[in-house]
C-alpha positions as CSV (number, residue, x, y, z in Angstrom):
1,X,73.2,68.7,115.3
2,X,75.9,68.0,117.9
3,X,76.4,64.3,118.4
4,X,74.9,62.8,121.9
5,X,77.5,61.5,124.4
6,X,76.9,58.3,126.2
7,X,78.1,57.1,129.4
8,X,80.0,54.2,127.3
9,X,82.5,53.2,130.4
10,X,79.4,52.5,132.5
11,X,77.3,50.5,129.8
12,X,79.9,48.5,128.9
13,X,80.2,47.6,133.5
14,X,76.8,47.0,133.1
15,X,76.6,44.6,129.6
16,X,79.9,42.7,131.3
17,X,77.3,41.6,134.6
18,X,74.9,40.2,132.1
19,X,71.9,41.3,134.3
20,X,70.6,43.5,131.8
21,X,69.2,43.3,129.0
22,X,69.7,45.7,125.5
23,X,66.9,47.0,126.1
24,X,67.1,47.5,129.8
25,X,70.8,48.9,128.9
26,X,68.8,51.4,126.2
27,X,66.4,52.7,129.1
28,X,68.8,53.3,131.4
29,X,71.6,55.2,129.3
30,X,70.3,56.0,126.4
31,X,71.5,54.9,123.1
32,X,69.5,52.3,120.8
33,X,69.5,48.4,121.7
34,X,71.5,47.6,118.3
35,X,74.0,51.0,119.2
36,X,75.2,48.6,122.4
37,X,75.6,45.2,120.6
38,X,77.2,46.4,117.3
39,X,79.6,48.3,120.5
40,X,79.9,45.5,122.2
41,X,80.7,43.4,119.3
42,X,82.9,45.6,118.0
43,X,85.1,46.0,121.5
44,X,84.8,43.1,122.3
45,X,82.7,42.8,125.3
46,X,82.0,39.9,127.1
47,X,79.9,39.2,129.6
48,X,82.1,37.6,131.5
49,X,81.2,38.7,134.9
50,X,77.6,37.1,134.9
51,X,78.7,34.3,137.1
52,X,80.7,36.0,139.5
53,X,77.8,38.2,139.8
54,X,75.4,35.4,141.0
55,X,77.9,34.1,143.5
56,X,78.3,37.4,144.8
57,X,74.5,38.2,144.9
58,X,73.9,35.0,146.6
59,X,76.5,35.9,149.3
60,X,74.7,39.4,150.0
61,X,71.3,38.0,150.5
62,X,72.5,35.3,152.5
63,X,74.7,37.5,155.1
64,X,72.9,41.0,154.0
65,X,76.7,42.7,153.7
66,X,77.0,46.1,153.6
67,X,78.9,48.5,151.0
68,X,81.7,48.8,152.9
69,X,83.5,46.0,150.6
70,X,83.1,48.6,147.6
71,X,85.7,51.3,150.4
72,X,89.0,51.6,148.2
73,X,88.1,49.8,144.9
74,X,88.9,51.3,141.5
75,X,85.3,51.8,140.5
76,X,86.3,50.3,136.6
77,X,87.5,47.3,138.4
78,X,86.0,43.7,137.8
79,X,85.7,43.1,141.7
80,X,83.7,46.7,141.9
81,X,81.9,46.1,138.9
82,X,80.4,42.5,140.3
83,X,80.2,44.5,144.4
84,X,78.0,46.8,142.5
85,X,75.6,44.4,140.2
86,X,75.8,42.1,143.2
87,X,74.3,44.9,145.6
88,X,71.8,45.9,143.4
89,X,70.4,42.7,142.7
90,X,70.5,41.8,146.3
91,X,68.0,45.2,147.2
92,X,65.6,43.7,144.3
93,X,65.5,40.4,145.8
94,X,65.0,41.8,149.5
95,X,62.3,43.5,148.1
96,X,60.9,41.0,146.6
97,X,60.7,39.1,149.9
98,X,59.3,41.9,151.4
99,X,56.2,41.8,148.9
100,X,56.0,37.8,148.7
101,X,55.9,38.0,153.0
102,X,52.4,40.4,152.0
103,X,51.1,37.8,150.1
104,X,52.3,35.0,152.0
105,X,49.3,37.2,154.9
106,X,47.0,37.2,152.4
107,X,47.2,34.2,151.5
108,X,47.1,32.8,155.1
109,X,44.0,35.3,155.6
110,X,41.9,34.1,152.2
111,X,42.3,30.3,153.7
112,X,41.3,31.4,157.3
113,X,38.1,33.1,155.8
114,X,37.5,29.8,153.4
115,X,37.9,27.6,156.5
116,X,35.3,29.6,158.8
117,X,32.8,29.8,155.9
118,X,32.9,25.9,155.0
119,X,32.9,25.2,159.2
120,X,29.6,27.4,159.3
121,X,27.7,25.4,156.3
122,X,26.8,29.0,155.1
123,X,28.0,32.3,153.5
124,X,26.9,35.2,153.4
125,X,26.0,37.3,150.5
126,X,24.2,40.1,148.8
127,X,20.6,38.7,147.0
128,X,19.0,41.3,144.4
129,X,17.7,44.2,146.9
130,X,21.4,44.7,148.0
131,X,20.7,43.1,151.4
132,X,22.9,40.9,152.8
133,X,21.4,37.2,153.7
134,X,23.0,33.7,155.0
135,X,22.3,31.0,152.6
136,X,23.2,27.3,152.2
137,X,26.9,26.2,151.2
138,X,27.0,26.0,147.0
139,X,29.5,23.9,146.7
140,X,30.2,24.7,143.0
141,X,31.4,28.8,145.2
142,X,33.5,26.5,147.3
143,X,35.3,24.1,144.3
144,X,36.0,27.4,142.6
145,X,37.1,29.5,145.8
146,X,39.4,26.6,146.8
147,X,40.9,25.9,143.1
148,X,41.7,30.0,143.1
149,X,43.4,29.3,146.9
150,X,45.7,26.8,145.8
151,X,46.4,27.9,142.5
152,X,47.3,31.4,144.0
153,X,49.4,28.9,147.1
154,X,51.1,27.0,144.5
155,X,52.1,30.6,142.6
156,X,53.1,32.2,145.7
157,X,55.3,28.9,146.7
158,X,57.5,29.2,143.2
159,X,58.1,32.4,144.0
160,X,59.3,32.1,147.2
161,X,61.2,29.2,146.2
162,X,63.0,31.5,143.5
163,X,63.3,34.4,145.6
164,X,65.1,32.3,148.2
165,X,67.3,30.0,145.8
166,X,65.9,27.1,147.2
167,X,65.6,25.9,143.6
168,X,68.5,24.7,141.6
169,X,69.2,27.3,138.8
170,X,70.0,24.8,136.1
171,X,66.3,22.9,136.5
172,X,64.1,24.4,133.8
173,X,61.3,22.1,134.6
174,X,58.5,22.8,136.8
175,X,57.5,20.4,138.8
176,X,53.2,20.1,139.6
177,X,52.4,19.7,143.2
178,X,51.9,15.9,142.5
179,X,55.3,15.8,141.7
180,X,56.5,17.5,144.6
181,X,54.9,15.6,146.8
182,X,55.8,12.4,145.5
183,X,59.4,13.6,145.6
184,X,59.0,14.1,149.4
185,X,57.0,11.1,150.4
186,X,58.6,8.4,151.6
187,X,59.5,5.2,149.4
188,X,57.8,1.8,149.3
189,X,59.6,-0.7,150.5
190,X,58.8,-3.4,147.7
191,X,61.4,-6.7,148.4
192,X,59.9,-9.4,146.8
């Protein structure tokens, strides 16, 4: 059985970006996870790109640049190798945005809807004959419905957050929406 040829030159651009990972690097060309890190390992690979990459992706989504900066590059090169991973991690976040901006209407929409049904002191639903009737506020509909709005704000808020780098990269924690609020309030002033 004739060996299987891999396109080594372009796994080895895309282990050096660090954006992807074994497996991801499997799916996409081919040979096993452990095939690329005992490669790696043994040419000495290093993903030393992976920070020149974020720099460079943070530049593209900020001024949306085109690929005419890749015009004239040797295509092995470390600068076309980073224009490259750069570019395609700027498409994923746009798109991302794109999707968060749907949910950011929904979201809008579900509250609108909430509002107008806890400013009429009724909603409307289905009782067992399949026929719609208007019945007095349960508040126990309108706890849950409003815990699901927030909790479903407070998702949608990270990810826009992360999907715009307003979030420092280093800060692991998450903050609660106590937190952040408290971080935004303004001080006491306390002078004994």
């Amino acid at each position: 059985m004739p060996r299987q040829r891999y396109d080594w030159e372009a796994i080895e651009r895309e282990y050096r970006t660090g954006r992807l990972s074994l497996q991801e690097l499997s799916r996409r060309y081919g040979p096993h996870p452990s095939t690329i890190s005992t490669r790696a390992k043994k040419r000495n690979w290093a993903q030393d790109l992976t920070e020149k990459v974020r720099q460079r992706t943070r530049e593209k989504i900020s001024r949306r640049m085109d690929d005419a900066h890749l015009d004239g590059l040797d295509p092995s090169s470390d600068e076309a190798i980073v224009e490259l991973a750069a570019q395609e991690n700027a498409g994923v976040v746009h798109g991302h945005r794109v999707r968060l901006q749907r949910w950011r209407e929904l979201e809008e929409r579900y509250a609108t809807l909430l509002g107008n049904q806890m400013a009429a002191d009724k909603v409307t639903t289905l009782d067992r004959n399949g026929n719609l009737v208007e019945i007095d506020q349960p508040l126990e509909y309108f706890g849950k419905a409003m815990g699901h709005g927030t909790q479903a704000l407070d998702r949608l808020l990270k990810h826009e957050r992360l999907a715009y780098g307003l979030d420092d990269d280093d800060d692991d924690e998450e903050q609660t929406f106590e937190q952040m609020m408290r971080s935004v309030a303004p001080a006491d002033d306390d002078q004994d």
